[in-house]
C-alpha positions in Angstrom: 2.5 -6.6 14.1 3.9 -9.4 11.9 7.2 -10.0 11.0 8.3 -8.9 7.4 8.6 -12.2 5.3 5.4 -14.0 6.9 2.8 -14.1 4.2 -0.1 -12.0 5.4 -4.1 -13.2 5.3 -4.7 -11.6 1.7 -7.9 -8.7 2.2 -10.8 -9.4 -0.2 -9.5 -7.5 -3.1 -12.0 -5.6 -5.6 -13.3 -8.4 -7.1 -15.8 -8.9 -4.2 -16.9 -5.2 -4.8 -18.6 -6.2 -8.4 -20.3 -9.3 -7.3 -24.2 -8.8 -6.2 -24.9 -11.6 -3.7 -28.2 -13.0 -4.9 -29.6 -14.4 -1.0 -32.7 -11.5 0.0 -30.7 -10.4 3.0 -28.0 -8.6 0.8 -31.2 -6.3 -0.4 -29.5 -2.7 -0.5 -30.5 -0.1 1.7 -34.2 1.3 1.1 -34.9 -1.0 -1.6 -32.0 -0.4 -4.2 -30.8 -3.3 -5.5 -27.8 -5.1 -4.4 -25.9 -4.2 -7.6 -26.6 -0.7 -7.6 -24.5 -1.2 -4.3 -22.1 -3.3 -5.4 -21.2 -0.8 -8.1 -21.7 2.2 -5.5 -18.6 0.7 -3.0 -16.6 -0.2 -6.5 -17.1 3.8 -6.7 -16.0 4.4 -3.1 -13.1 2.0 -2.5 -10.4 3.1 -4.3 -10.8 6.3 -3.1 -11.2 5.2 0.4 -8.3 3.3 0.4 -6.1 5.9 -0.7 -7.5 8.0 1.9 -6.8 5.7 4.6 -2.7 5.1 3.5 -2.1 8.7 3.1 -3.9 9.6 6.5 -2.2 6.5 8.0 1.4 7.0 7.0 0.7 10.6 8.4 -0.6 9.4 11.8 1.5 6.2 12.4 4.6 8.2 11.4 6.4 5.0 10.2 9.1 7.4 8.3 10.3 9.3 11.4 10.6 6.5 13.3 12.4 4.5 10.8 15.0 7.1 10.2 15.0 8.2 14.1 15.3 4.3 15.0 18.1 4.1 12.4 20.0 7.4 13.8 19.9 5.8 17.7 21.1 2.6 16.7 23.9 3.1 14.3 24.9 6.7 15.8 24.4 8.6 12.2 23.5 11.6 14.5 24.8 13.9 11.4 21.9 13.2 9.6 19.7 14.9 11.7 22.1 18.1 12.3 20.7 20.0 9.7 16.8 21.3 10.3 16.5 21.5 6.3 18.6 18.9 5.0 16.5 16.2 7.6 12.9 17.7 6.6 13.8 17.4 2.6 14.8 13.4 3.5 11.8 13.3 5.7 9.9 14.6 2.5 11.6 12.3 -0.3 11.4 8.9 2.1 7.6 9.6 2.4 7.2 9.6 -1.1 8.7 6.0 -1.2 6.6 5.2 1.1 3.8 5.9 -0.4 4.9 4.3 -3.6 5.3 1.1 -1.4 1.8 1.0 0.1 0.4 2.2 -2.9 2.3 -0.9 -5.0 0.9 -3.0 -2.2 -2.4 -1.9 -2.4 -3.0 -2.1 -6.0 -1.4 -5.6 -5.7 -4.3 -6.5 -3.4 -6.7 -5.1 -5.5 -6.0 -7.6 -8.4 -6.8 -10.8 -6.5 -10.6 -12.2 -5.7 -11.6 -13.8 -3.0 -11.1 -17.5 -2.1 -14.3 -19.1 -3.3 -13.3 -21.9 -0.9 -10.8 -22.5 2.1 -8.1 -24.0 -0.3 -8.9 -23.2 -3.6 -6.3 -21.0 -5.8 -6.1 -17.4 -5.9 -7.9 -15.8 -8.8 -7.5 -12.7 -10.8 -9.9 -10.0 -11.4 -10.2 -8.8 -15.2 -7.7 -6.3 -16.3 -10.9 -3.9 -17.2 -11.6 -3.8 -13.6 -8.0 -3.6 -12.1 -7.3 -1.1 -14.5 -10.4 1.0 -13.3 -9.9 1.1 -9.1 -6.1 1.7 -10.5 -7.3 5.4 -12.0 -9.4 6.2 -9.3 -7.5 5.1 -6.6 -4.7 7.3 -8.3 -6.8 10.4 -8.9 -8.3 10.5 -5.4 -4.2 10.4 -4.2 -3.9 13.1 -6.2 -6.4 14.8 -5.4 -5.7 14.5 -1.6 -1.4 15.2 -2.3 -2.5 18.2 -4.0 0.0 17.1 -7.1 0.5 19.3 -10.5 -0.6 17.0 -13.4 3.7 16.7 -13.5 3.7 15.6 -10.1 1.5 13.1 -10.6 3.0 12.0 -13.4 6.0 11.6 -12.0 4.6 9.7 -9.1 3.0 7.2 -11.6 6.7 6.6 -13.5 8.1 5.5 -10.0 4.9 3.3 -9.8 5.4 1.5 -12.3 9.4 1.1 -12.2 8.4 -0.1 -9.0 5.7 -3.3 -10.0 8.2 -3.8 -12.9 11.3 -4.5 -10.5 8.2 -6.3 -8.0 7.1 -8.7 -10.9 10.8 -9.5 -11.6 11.5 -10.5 -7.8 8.4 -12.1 -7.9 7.6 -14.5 -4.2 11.0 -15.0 -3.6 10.4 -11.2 -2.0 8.7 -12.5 0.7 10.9 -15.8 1.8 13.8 -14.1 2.8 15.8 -15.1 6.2 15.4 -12.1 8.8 18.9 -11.2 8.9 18.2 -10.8 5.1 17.4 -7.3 3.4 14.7 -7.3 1.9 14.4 -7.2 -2.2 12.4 -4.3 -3.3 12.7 -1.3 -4.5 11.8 0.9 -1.4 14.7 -0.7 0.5 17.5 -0.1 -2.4 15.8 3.7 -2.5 15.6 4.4 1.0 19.1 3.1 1.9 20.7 5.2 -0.6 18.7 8.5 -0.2 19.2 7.9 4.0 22.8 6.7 4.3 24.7 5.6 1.4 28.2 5.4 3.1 26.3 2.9 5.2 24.4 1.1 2.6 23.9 -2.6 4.0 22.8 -1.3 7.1 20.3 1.4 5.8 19.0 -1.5 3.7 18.5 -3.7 7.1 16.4 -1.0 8.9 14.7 0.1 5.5 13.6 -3.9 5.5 12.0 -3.3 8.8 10.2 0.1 7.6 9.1 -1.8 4.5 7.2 -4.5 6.6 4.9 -1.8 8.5 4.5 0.0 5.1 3.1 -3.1 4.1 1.1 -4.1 7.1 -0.3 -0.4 7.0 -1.7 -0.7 3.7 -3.1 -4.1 4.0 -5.0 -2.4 7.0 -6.1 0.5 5.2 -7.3 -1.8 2.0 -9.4 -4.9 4.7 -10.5 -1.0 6.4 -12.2 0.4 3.2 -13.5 -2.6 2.3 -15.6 -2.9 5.6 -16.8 0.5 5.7 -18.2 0.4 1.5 -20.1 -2.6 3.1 -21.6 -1.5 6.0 -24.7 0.2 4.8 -25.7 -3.2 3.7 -25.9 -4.3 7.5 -29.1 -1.6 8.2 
């Protein structure tokens, strides 16, 4: 698992969804044409990635263990007295989870491949960014089981979040590993899990943000492979 603060290997993002590779062994399966499946995994992704970071905050349980890490090693045991208070934190830290990997994914999402080992990072048109966007969205809706108010309130915290992201900018990602980390999940999650404590929580929330990251990066390079592996029969 990498360190927070180490810049990870950026995932294809959806850019390399919508381009049809024009050599005859990208012909798609049973004769289609390679942009019919192009468009077909543009169709699936989104939804597949949102899949994978809701199953995979689930299953990796990086909440629990952040609080329960953070509970051993600064002996908060109070915050895990009472059954209902600790479920209701369990519940709101989640959803700042998910607004985490869900920022991170839809950051990915926006930047094509590297046409060449060391040429520049390139942006994919806001019509297409603005497309996985609403149906990555709807499918974590869909799979959340929201209200039309719960989602909207989920997209309001989405985009406070990229606007406090955009602000911070790279600078996010060079700090010194003593540092907390700047970004909204950590300035959150601190304050909703001890606030008395609030340069401490931000440290271990630092530490929680790093595998949120990591686990959406995962589920993102993870989608991506599976839309393209009917290509390979």
């Amino acid at each position: 698992m990498r360190r927070f603060g180490e810049s990870p290997a950026m995932p294809a993002g959806l850019f390399l969804l919508l381009q049809a590779r024009k050599d005859g062994n990208e012909a798609c399966y049973h004769g289609a044409s390679s942009m019919v499946l192009a468009k077909k995994m543009a169709a699936d992704v989104p939804a597949e990635v949102a899949s994978r970071i809701a199953a995979a905050l689930q299953q990796e349980r990086v909440v629990p263990r952040f609080v329960d890490s953070y509970v051993v090693e600064h002996g908060r045991y109070a915050l895990q007295v009472h059954a209902a208070l600790y479920r209701d934190l369990l519940a709101l830290l989640q959803r700042e989870a998910l607004l985490a990997a869900t920022a991170r994914a839809l950051e990915i999402s926006i930047v094509a491949p590297e046409s060449a080992k060391r040429s520049k990072p390139r942006l994919i048109s806001r019509k297409d960014a603005a497309i996985f966007r609403k149906k990555y969205l709807s499918a974590l809706t869909r799979l959340q089981k929201w209200t039309a108010g719960d989602a909207l309130d989920f997209q309001n915290d989405l985009q406070m979040y990229e606007e406090l992201l955009m602000r911070v900018g790279a600078a996010r990602r060079q700090r010194k590993p003593f540092e907390a980390a700047n970004h909204p999940f950590v300035d959150r999650c601190a304050f909703l899990l001890d606030s008395s404590f609030l340069e401490k929580a931000r440290l271990a929330a630092s530490r929680a943000l790093a595998d949120v990251d990591e686990l959406a990066e995962h589920a993102f390079a993870a989608a991506l492979q599976a839309a393209k592996t009917p290509a390979a029969h």
